[in-house]
C-alpha positions as CSV (number, residue, x, y, z in Angstrom):
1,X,264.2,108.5,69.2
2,X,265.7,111.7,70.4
3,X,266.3,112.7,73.9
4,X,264.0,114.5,75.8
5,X,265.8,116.6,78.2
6,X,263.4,118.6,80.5
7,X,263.8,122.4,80.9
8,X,265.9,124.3,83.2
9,X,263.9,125.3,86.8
10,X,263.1,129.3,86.7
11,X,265.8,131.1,88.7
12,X,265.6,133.0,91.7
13,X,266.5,136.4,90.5
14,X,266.1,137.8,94.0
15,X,269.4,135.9,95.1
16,X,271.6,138.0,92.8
17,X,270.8,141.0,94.2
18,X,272.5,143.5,91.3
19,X,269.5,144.6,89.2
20,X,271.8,144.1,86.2
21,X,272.0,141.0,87.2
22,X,268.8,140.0,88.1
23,X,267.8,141.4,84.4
24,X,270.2,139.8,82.9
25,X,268.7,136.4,84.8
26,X,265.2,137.2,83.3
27,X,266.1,138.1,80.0
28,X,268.1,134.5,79.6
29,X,266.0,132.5,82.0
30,X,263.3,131.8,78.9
31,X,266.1,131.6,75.7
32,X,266.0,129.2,73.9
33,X,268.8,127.9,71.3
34,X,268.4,128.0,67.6
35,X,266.7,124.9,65.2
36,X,269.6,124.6,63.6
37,X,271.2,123.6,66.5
38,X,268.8,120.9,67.8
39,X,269.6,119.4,63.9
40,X,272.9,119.5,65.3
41,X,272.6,117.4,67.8
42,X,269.7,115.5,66.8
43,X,272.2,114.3,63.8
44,X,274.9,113.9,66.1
45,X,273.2,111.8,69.2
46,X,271.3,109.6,66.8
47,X,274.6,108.4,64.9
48,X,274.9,105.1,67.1
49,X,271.1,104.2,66.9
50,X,271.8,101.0,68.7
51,X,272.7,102.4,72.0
52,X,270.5,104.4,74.5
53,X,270.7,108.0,72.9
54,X,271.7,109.3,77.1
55,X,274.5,106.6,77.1
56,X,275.6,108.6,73.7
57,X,275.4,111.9,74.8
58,X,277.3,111.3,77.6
59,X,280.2,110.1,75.4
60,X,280.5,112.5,72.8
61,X,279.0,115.7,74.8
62,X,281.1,118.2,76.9
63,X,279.9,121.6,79.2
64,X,281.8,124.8,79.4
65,X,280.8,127.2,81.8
66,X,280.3,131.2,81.1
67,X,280.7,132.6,84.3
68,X,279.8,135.9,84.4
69,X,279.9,138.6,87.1
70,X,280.0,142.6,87.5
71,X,283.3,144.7,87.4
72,X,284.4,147.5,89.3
73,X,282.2,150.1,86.7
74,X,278.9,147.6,86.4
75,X,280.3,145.9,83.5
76,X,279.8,142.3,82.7
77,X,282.8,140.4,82.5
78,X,284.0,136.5,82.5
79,X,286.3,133.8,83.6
80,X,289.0,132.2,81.2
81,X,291.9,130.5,82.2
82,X,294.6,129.2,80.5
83,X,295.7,125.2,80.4
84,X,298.3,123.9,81.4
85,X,301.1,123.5,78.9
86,X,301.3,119.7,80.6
87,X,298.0,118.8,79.3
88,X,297.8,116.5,76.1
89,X,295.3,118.5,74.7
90,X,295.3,121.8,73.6
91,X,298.1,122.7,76.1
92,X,298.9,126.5,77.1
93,X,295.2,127.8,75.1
94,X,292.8,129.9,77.0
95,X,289.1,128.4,77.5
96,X,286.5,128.0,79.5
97,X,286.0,126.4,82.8
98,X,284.8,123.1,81.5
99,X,285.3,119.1,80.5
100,X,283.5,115.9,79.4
101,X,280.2,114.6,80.9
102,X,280.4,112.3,83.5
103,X,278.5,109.3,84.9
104,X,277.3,111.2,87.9
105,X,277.1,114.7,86.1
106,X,272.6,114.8,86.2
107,X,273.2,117.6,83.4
108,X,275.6,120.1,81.2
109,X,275.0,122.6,84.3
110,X,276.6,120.0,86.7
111,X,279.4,119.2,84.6
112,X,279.9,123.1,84.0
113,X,279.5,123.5,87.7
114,X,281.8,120.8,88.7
115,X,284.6,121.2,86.4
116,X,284.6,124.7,87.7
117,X,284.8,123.3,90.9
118,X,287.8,121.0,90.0
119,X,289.7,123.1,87.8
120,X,289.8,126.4,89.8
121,X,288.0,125.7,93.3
122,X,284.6,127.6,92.3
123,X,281.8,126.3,94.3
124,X,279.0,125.7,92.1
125,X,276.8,127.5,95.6
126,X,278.0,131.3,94.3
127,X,277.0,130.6,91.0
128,X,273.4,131.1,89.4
129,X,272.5,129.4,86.2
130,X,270.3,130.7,84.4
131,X,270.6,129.5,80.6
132,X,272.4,127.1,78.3
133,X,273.0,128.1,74.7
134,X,273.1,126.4,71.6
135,X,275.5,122.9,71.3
136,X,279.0,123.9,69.8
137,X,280.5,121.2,67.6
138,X,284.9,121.1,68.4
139,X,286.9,119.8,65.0
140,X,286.9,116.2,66.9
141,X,282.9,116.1,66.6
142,X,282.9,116.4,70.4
143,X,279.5,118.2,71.5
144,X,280.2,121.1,73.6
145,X,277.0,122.9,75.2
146,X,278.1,126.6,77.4
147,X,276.7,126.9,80.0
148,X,275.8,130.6,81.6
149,X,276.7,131.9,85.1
150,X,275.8,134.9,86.9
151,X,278.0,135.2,90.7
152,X,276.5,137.7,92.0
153,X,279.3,137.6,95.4
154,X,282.7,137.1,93.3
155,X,284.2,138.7,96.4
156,X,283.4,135.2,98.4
157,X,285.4,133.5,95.2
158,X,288.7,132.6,96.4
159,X,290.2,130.7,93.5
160,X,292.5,127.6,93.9
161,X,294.0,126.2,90.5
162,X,294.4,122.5,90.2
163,X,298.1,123.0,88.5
164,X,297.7,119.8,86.6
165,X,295.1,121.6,84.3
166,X,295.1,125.2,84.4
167,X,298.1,127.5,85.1
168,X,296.2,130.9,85.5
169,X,293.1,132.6,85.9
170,X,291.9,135.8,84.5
171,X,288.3,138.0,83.6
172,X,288.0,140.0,80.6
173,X,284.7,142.2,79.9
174,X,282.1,140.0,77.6
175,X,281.6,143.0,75.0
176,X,285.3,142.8,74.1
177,X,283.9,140.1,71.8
178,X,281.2,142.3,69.8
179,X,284.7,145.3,69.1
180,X,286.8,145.3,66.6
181,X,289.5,146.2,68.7
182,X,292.4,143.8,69.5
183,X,290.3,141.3,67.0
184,X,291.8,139.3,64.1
185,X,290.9,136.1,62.3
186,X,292.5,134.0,59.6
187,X,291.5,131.4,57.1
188,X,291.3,127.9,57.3
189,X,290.1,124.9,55.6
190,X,288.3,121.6,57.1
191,X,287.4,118.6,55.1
192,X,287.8,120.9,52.1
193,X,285.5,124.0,53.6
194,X,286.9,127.2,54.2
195,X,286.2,129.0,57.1
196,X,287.5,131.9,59.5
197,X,288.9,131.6,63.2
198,X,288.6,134.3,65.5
199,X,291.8,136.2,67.8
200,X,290.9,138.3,70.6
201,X,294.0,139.2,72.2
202,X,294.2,140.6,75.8
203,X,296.5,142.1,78.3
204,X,296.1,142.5,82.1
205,X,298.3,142.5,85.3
206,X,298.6,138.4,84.9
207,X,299.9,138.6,81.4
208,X,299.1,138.8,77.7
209,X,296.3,136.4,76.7
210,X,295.2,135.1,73.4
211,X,292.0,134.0,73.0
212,X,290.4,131.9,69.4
213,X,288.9,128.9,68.3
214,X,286.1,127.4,69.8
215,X,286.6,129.7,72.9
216,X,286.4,132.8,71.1
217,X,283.5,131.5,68.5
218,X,281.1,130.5,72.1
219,X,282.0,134.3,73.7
220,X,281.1,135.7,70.3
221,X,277.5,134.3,70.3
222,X,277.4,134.8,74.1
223,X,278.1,138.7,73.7
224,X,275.7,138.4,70.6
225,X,272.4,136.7,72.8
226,X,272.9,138.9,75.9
227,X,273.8,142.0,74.5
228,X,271.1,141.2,71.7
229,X,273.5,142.5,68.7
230,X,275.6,141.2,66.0
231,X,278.6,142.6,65.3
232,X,278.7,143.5,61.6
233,X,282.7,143.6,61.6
234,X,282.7,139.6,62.1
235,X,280.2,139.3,58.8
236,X,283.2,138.3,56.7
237,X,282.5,136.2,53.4
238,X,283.3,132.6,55.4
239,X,281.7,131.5,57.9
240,X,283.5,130.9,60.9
241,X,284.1,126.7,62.0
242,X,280.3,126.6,63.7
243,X,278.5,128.1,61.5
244,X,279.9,125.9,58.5
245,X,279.4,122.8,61.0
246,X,275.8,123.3,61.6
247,X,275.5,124.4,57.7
248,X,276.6,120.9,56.9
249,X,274.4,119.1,59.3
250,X,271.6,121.1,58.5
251,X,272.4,120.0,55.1
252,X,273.1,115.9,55.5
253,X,269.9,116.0,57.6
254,X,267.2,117.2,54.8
255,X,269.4,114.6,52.1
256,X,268.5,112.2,55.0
C-alpha cells in the first residue's frame, strides 16, 4: 500500500507582507505535482514491499529547498551555494540547500528547512513554505522532492556556512532559467537513453558560477510552475534526465 502523506497546512499570506509575495503564496499554496510523478514515486517506494513504505522513503528520499525572496527591483530571486570541493559527493557543484531525510525530519519541508539551517545558518522561522513540487529522480535512484520558500525579511538572514559542506553562497534571479541567455546543454546517454543536461552559467561579485544537472533541471520547472510558462528554447528533440526517468517509470508501471 502507498503512503498517504497528508496535505501541507494553508499558509499565512499575511506574514509575508510583499504582495508579490503574498500572490505568489496563494497561487502555490493549492499546486499540486503532476501524475506522472506520483507513478514515480509510487514505483519507487513500493520496490521493497516487505518493509513499512515510511521506513522506505526515508531511505531513498531527499529535500532541497527553493528559497525564494525579492531583489532590489521586485524580482524573484534564489539561494544556491556551491559544495565544498572536500565533500565526497559531487564536490565544488552548485545546488540547492538540501540532504537526505532523517529520523526526526516529520516531513521533506523539515529536512529542507533543517539542512538550510545546517548548511548555511538559515532559520527555518524567516522562511514560509508554501509548496512542494513534483519528486525529482538523481542518476543514483535517490528521490529528491524541492521544496519552495518565500523569506519575506532576507535582511534578518545573516548567513553562516558550515565550511565542511558548502564554500559559498550566492542568489541568482529565478527567470534566468526560462532565457536563453548564458544557457547551454549537451547530450548524454543513461542505461542506453539519450538525453540533454542543462548549463546556466552565472557571474556575480562572489565569482563565476555554473549551474546543471539536477539543479538546473528542478529551477527549470520551478521557473516553469511559478511563472506559469515553458520556455520553448529548452523543447530540444531529447528529453532532458527527468523527463526520460519518469517516461520510463510511467512505462514499467502500465507493463506492471
Amino acid at each position: 500500500m502507498a503512503c498517504i502523506v497528508p496535505p501541507p497546512p494553508l499558509c499565512q499570506t499575511e506574514d509575508l507582507g510583499s504582495e508579490n509575495l503574498q500572490r505568489l503564496a496563494k497561487q502555490l499554496q493549492f499546486y499540486k505535482p503532476t501524475k506522472t510523478a506520483d507513478k514515480v514515486e509510487e514505483n519507487v517506494e513500493l520496490d521493497i514491499n516487505e518493509e513499512p513504505c515510511y521506513v522506505k522513503m526515508r531511505e531513498r528520499r531527499a529535500a532541497v529547498l527553493i528559497c525564494l525572496f525579492e531583489g532590489p527591483e521586485g524580482e524573484l530571486r534564489v539561494i544556491l551555494t556551491r559544495r565544498s570541493v572536500n565533500l565526497a559527493s559531487h564536490p565544488g557543484d552548485v545546488a540547492l540547500p538540501g540532504g537526505k531525510m532523517e529520523e526526526g525530519d516529520k516531513d521533506e519541508s523539515a529536512t529542507a528547512l533543517r539542512e538550510a539551517m545546517e548548511e548555511i545558518g538559515l532559520d527555518s522561522s524567516l522562511v514560509q513554505v508554501v509548496a512542494k513540487l513534483e519528486i525529482f529522480l538523481s542518476q543514483h535512484l535517490l528521490t529528491v522532492v524541492p521544496v519552495i520558500g518565500l523569506v519575506p525579511r532576507i535582511e534578518d538572514f545573516e548567513p553562516l556556512l558550515n565550511t565542511d559542506e558548502v564554500d559559498a553562497i550566492f542568489d541568482v534571479p529565478l527567470e534566468m532559467f526560462l532565457k536563453k541567455e548564458n544557457h547551454r546543454f549537451e547530450e548524454r546517454e543513461w542505461s542506453g537513453w539519450k538525453y540533454v543536461v542543462h548549463h546556466f552559467e552565472f557571474e556575480s561579485k562572489q565569482g563565476e558560477f555554473l549551474i546543471w544537472g539536477l539543479t538546473a533541471s528542478i529551477l527549470i520547472r520551478a521557473a516553469s510552475v511559478i511563472y506559469q510558462q515553458q520556455c520553448p528554447f529548452f523543447q530540444t528533440h531529447l528529453p532532458d534526465f527527468q523527463t526520460l526517468q519518469k517516461t520510463l517509470h510511467t512505462v514499467d508501471s502500465n507493463v506492471a
